[in-house]
N, C-alpha and C positions, 0 to 999 in steps of 0.2 A: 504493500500500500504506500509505496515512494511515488510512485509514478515513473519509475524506471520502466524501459519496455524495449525487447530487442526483436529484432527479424531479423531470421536463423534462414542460412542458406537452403534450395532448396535441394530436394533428393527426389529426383525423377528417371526417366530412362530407368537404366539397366539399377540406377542406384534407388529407388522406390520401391519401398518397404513390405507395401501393401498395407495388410491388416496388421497395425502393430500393437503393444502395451509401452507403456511410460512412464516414468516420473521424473521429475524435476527434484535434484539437491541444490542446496547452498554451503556455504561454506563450512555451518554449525554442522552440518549431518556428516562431511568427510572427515576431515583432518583439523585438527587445532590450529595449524601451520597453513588453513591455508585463506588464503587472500581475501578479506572480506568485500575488495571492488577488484572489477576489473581493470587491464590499464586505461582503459578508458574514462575511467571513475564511475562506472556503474556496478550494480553488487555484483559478484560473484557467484557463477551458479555453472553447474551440469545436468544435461537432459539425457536420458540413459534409453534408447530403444529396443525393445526386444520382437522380432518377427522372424516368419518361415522363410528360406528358400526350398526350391524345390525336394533336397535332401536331407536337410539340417536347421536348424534355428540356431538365427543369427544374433548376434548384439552391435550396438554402436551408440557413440557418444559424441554430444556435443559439448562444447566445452568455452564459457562466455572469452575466457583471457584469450583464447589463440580466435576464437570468431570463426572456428570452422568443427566439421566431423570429423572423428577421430576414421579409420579406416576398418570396414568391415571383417567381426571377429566370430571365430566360430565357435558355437558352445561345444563344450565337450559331451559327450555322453546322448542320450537319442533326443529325437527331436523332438519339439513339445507340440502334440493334436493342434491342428489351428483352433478344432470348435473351442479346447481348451485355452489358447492363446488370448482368441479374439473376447474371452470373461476375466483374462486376470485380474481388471482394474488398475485402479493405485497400490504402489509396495510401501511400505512401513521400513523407516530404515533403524537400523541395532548396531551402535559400535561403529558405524564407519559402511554398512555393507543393507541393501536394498533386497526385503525377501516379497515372494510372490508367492502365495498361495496354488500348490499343486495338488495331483492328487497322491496324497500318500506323505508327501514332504511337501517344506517350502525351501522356494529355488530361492538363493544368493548371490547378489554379484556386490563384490568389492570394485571401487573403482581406486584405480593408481596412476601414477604420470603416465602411467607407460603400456599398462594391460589391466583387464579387466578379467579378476580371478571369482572363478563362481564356485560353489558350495551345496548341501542341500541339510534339512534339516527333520528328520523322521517326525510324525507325530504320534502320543501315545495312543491314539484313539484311532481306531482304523478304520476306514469309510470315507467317503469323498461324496460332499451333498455342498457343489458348490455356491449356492444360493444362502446357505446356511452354516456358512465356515468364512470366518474371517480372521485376518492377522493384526495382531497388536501389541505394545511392548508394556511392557513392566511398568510402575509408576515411578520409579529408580532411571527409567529409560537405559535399561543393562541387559534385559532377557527378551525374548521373544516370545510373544503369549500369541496362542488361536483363541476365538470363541466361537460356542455352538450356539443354537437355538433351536428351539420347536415345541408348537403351541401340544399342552398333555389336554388341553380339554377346550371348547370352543372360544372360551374370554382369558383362560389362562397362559402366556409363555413362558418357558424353562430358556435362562442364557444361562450358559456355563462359560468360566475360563481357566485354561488349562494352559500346561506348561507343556515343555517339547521332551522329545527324546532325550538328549541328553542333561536334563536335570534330573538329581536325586530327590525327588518329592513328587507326593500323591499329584497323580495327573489332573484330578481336579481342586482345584486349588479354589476356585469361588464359584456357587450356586446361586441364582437369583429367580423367585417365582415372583411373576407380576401379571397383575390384570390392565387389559387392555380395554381401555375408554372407549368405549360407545364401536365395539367391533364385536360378531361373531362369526367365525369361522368354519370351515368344512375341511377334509381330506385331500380336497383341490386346490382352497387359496392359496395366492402364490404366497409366498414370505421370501425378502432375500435384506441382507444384512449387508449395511451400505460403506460405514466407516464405525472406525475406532478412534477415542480420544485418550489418549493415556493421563496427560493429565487432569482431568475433571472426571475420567472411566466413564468416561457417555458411548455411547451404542446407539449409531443411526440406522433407524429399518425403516422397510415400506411393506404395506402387507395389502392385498387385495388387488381390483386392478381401480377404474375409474371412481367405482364405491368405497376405496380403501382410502389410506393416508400414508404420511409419512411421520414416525415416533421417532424419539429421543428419549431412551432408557439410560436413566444416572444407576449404574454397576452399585455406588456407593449405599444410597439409601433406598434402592428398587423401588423409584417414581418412575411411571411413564408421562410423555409430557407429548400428544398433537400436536405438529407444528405443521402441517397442510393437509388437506381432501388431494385425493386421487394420490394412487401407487402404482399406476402401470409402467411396466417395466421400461417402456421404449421413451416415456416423459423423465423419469426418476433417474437413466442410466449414468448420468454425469453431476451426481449427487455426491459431491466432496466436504468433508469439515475441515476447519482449522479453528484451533485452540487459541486465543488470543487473551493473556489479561488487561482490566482498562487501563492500567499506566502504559503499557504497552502500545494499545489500541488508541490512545490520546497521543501517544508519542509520534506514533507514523500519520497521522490524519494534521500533525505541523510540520511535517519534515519538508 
């Protein structure tokens, strides 16, 4: 919310992506070391793309200091289903490194000056419902947490969050039963779980299609909170939070 605003070279021809996933870093999410402007004096940031080629799934990177893409990398290990691809969403970044939700693990990519080292990350819960599987991190912002969801009765939903593979602790770490405001449900509605807030532990859903809405479940004290009518999935799909406090939020609105 500077007003800062850049246009990124284009990728067509042979170099067009197609269907891809993304996210955007800054400088906080990489490296402590690194540049908080560009030389330009604008902030500092990387755009991380992930898409198929014919054989493989690819990555690449833009990168604001050099003003260009870094050059097409290949992921190691098999390639990821486009249908799968084209639902990753937004990645949640841990440490330095961008995971995306797959099925079975979540995929990582570290970015470095120089290559882009990827990872993956087993879940303890086995099952891939990805409408109802989301990634998000610790309130420490140190571990990598999933949440699940699914309604057990027509007004009630169960969100659970749970830790990964590699931690020593009960995989579910926090349970939340809540009732949902002026909705009841069937075995058809859709539900699909939108973003994660580590700090405040809020949880964006949308449930139904044109008759449904969009909620805000606080993890902390299990309120749900209505914040719009209609949840079809093709109006809701670029439904992003960010976590702002007001000194913060009054800071950038003078800059």
């Amino acid at each position: 919310m500077t007003g800062d605003k850049a246009v990124l070279p284009s990728l067509s021809g042979d170099d067009c992506p197609g269907s891809y996933a993304c996210t955007i870093l800054t400088g906080d999410d990489l490296t402590d070391d690194a540049p908080p402007r560009s030389v330009d004096g604008s902030f500092f940031f990387r755009i991380l793309l992930i898409y198929n080629r014919r054989s493989f799934t690819a990555l690449r990177c833009y990168s604001s200091d050099t003003g260009s893409w870094s050059p097409e990398q290949r992921k190691p290990g098999g390639k990821i289903r486009s249908h799968t691809l084209r639902r990753l969403g937004h990645a949640v970044m841990v440490d330095g490194v961008a995971y995306w939700p797959l099925p079975g693990e979540a995929f990582g990519v570290r970015l470095s000056d120089s290559s882009m080292d990827v990872s993956s990350v087993p879940y303890l819960l086995p099952g891939y419902w990805p409408d109802l599987r989301l990634l998000g991190v610790s309130t420490d912002g140190k571990k990598l947490r999933y949440i699940t969801a699914g309604f057990v009765c027509r007004v009630t939903l169960r969100v659970s969050l749970h830790a990964t593979y590699f931690e020593d602790v009960d995989r579910h770490i926090h349970d939340v039963h809540v009732r949902v405001p002026g909705l009841r449900v069937t075995g058809t509605t859709p539900i699909k779980l939108r973003w994660f807030g580590e700090k405040s532990g809020t949880v964006l859903f949308t449930v139904g299609e044109a008759d449904g809405g969009v909620f805000a479940l606080n993890m902390a004290n299990g309120t749900v909170e209505k914040l719009a009518d209609g949840g079809f999935f093709h109006v809701c799909s670029n439904i992003y939070g960010y976590e702002m406090d007001r000194a913060a939020l009054l800071a950038s609105l003078a800059y």
